[in-house]
LUMPA-355780 format. One record per atom (N, C-alpha, C): x, y, z; atom name. Coordinates in nm, 4 decimals, m for minus. Example, Ala and Ser with C-alpha at 12.3 -4.5 7.8 and 13.67 -1.06 7.14 Angstrom:
2
+----------+----------+----------+------+
:       c1 :       c2 :       c3 : doba :
+----------+----------+----------+------+
:   1.3190 :  m0.5690 :   0.7800 :    N :
:   1.2300 :  m0.4500 :   0.7800 :   CA :
:   1.3200 :  m0.3300 :   0.7800 :    C :
:   1.2850 :  m0.2250 :   0.7080 :    N :
:   1.3670 :  m0.1060 :   0.7140 :   CA :
:   1.2900 :   0.0030 :   0.7870 :    C :
+----------+----------+----------+------+
//
This chain:
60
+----------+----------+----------+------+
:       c1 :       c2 :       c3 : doba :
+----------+----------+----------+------+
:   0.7486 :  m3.7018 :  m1.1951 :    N :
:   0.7101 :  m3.5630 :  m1.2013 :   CA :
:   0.8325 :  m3.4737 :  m1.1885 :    C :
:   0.8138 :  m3.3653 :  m1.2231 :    N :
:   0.9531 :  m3.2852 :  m1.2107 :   CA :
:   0.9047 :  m3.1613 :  m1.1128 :    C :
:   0.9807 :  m3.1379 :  m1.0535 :    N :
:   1.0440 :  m3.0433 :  m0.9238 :   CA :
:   1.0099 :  m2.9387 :  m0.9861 :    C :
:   0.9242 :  m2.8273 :  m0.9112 :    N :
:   0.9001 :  m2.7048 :  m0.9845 :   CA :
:   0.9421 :  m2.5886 :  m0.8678 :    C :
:   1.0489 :  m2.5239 :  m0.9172 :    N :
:   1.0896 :  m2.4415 :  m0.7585 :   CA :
:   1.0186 :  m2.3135 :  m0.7500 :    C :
:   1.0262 :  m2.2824 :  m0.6694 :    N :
:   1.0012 :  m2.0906 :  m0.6497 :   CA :
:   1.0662 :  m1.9923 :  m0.6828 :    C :
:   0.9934 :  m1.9852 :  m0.7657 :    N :
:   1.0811 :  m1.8392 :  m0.8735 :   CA :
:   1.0446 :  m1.6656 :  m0.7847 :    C :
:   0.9586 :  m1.6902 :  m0.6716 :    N :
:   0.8894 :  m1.5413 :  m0.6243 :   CA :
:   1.0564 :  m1.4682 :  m0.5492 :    C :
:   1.0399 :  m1.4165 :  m0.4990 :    N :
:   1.1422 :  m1.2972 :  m0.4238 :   CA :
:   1.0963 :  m1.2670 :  m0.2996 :    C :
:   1.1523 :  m1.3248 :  m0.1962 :    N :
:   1.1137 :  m1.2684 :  m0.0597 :   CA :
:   1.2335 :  m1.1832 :   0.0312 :    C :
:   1.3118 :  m1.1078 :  m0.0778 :    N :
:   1.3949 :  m1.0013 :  m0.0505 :   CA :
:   1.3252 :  m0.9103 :   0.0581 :    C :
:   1.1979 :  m0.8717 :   0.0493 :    N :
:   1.1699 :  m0.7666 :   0.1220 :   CA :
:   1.1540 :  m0.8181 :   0.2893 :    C :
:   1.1187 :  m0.9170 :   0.2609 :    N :
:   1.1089 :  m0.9467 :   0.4345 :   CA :
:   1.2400 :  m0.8910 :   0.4908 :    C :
:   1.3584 :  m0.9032 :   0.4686 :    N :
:   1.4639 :  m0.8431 :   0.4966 :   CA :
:   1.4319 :  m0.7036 :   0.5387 :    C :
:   1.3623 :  m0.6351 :   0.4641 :    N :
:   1.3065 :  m0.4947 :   0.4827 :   CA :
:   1.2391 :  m0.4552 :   0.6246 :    C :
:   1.1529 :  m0.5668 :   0.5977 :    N :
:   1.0377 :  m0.5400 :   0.6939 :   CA :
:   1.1113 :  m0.5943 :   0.8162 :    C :
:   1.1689 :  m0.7116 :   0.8565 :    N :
:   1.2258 :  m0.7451 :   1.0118 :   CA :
:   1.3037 :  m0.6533 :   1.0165 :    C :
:   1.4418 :  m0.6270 :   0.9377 :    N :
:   1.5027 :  m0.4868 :   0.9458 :   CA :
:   1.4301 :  m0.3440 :   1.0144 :    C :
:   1.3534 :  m0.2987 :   0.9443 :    N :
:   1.2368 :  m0.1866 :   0.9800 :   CA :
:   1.1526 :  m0.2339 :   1.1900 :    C :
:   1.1299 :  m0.3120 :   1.1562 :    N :
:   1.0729 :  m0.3786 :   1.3144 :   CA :
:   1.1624 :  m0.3691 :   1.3903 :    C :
:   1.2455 :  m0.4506 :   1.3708 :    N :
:   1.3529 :  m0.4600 :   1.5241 :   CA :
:   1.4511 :  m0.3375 :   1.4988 :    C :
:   1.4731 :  m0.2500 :   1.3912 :    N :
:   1.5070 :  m0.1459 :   1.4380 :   CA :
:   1.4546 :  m0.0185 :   1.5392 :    C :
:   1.2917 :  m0.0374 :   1.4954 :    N :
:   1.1816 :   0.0533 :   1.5655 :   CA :
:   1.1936 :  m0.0034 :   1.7210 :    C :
:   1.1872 :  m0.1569 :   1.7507 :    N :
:   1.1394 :  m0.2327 :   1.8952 :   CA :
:   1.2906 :  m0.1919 :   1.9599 :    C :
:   1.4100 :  m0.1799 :   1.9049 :    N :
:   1.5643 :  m0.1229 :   1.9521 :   CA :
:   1.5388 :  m0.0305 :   2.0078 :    C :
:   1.5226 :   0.0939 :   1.8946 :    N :
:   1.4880 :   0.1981 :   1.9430 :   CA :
:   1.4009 :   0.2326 :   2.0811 :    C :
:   1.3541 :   0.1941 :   2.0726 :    N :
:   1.2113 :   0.2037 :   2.1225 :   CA :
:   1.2514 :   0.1597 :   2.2545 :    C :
:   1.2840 :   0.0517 :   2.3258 :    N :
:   1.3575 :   0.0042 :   2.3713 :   CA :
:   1.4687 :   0.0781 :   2.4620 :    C :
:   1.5325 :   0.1074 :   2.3865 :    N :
:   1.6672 :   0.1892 :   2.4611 :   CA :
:   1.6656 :   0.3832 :   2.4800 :    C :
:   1.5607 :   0.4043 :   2.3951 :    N :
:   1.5518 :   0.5505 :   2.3878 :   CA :
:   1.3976 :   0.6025 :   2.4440 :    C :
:   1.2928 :   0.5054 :   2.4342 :    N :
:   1.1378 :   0.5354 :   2.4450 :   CA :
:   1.0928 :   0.6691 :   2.3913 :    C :
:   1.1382 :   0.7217 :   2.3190 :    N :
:   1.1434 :   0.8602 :   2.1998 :   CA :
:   1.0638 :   0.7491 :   2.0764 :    C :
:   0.9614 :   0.8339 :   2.0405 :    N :
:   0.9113 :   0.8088 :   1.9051 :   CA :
:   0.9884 :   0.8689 :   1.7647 :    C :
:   1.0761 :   0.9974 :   1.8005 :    N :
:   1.1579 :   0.9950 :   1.7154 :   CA :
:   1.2956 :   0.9354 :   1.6593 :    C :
:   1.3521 :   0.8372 :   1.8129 :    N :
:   1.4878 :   0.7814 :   1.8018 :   CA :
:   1.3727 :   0.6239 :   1.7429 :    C :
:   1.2642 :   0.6339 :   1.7753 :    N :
:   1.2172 :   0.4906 :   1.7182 :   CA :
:   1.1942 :   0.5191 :   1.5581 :    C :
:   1.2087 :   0.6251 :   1.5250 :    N :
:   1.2100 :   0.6249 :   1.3316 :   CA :
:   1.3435 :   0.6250 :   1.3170 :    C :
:   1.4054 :   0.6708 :   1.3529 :    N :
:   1.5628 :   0.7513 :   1.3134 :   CA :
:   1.6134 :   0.5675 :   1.3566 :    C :
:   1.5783 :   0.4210 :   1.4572 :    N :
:   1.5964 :   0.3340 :   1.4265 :   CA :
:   1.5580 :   0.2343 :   1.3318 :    C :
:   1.4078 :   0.2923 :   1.3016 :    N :
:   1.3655 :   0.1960 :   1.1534 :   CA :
:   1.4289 :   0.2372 :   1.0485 :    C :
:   1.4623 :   0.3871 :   1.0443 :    N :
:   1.5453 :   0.4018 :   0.8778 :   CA :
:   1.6850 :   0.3203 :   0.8493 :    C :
:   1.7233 :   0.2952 :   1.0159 :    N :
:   1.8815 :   0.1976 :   1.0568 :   CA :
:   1.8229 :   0.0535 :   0.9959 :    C :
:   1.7154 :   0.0333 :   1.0412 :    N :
:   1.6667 :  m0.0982 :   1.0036 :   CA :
:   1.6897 :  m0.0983 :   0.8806 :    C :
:   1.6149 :  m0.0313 :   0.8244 :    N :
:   1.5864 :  m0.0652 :   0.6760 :   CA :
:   1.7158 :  m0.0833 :   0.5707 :    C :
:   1.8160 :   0.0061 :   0.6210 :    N :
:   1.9826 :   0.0371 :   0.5536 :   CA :
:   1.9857 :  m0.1142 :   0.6011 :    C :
:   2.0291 :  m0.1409 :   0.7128 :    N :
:   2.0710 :  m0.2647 :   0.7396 :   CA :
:   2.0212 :  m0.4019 :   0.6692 :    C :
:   1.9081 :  m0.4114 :   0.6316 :    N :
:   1.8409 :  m0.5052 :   0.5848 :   CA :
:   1.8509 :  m0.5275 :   0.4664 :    C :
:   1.8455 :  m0.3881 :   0.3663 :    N :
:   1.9211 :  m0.3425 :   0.2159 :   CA :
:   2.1003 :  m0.4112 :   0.2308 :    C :
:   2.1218 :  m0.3700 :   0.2563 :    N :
:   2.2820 :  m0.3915 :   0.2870 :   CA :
:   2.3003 :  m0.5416 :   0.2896 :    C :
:   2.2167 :  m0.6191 :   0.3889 :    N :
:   2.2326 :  m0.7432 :   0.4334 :   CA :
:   2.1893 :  m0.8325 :   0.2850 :    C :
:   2.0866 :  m0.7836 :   0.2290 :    N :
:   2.0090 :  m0.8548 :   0.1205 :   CA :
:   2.1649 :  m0.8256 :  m0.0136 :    C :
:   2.1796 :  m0.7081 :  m0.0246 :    N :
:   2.2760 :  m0.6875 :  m0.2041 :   CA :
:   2.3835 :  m0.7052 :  m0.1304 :    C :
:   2.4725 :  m0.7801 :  m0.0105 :    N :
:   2.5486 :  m0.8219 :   0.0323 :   CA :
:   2.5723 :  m0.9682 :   0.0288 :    C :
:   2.4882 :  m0.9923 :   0.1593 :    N :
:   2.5069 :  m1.1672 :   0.1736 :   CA :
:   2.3982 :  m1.2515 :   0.1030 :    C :
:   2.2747 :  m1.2049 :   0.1368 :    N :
:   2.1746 :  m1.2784 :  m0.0003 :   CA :
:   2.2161 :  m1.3018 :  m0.1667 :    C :
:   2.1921 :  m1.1766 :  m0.1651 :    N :
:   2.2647 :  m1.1946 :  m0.3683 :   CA :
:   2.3348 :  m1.2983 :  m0.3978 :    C :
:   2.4359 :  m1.3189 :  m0.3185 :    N :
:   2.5084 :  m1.4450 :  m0.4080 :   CA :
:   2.4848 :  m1.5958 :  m0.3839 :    C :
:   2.3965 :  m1.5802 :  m0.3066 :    N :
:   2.3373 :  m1.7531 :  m0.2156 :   CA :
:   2.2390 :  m1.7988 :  m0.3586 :    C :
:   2.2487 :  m1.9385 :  m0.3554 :    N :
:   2.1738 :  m1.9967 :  m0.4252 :   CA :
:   2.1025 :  m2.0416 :  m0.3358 :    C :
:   1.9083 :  m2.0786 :  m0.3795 :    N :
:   1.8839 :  m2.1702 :  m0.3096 :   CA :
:   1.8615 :  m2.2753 :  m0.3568 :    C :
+----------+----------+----------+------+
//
């Protein structure tokens, strides 16, 4: 039989743990509901960044 790989994209999870543990940081160190957005938008840069950085060029 032949090996059929996964062609889907799970880029966004990057997004989403990014987005979380930036909010639970926040949240965390400031207990402000506004330093807990102003840390998910950190999340989310970070997670973008991390993905068209170190992901992109990985094979799996």
């Amino acid at each position: 039989m032949t090996k059929v790989e996964n062609k889907k994209s799970f880029d966004w999870v990057y997004g989403v743990l990014g987005l979380v543990c930036g909010i639970a940081t926040a949240a965390v160190i400031s207990g402000s509901f506004l330093w807990s957005l102003f840390g998910g938008v950190l999340g989310l840069i970070t997670g973008a960044v991390f993905v068209n950085s170190v992901v992109k060029g990985r094979k799996y």
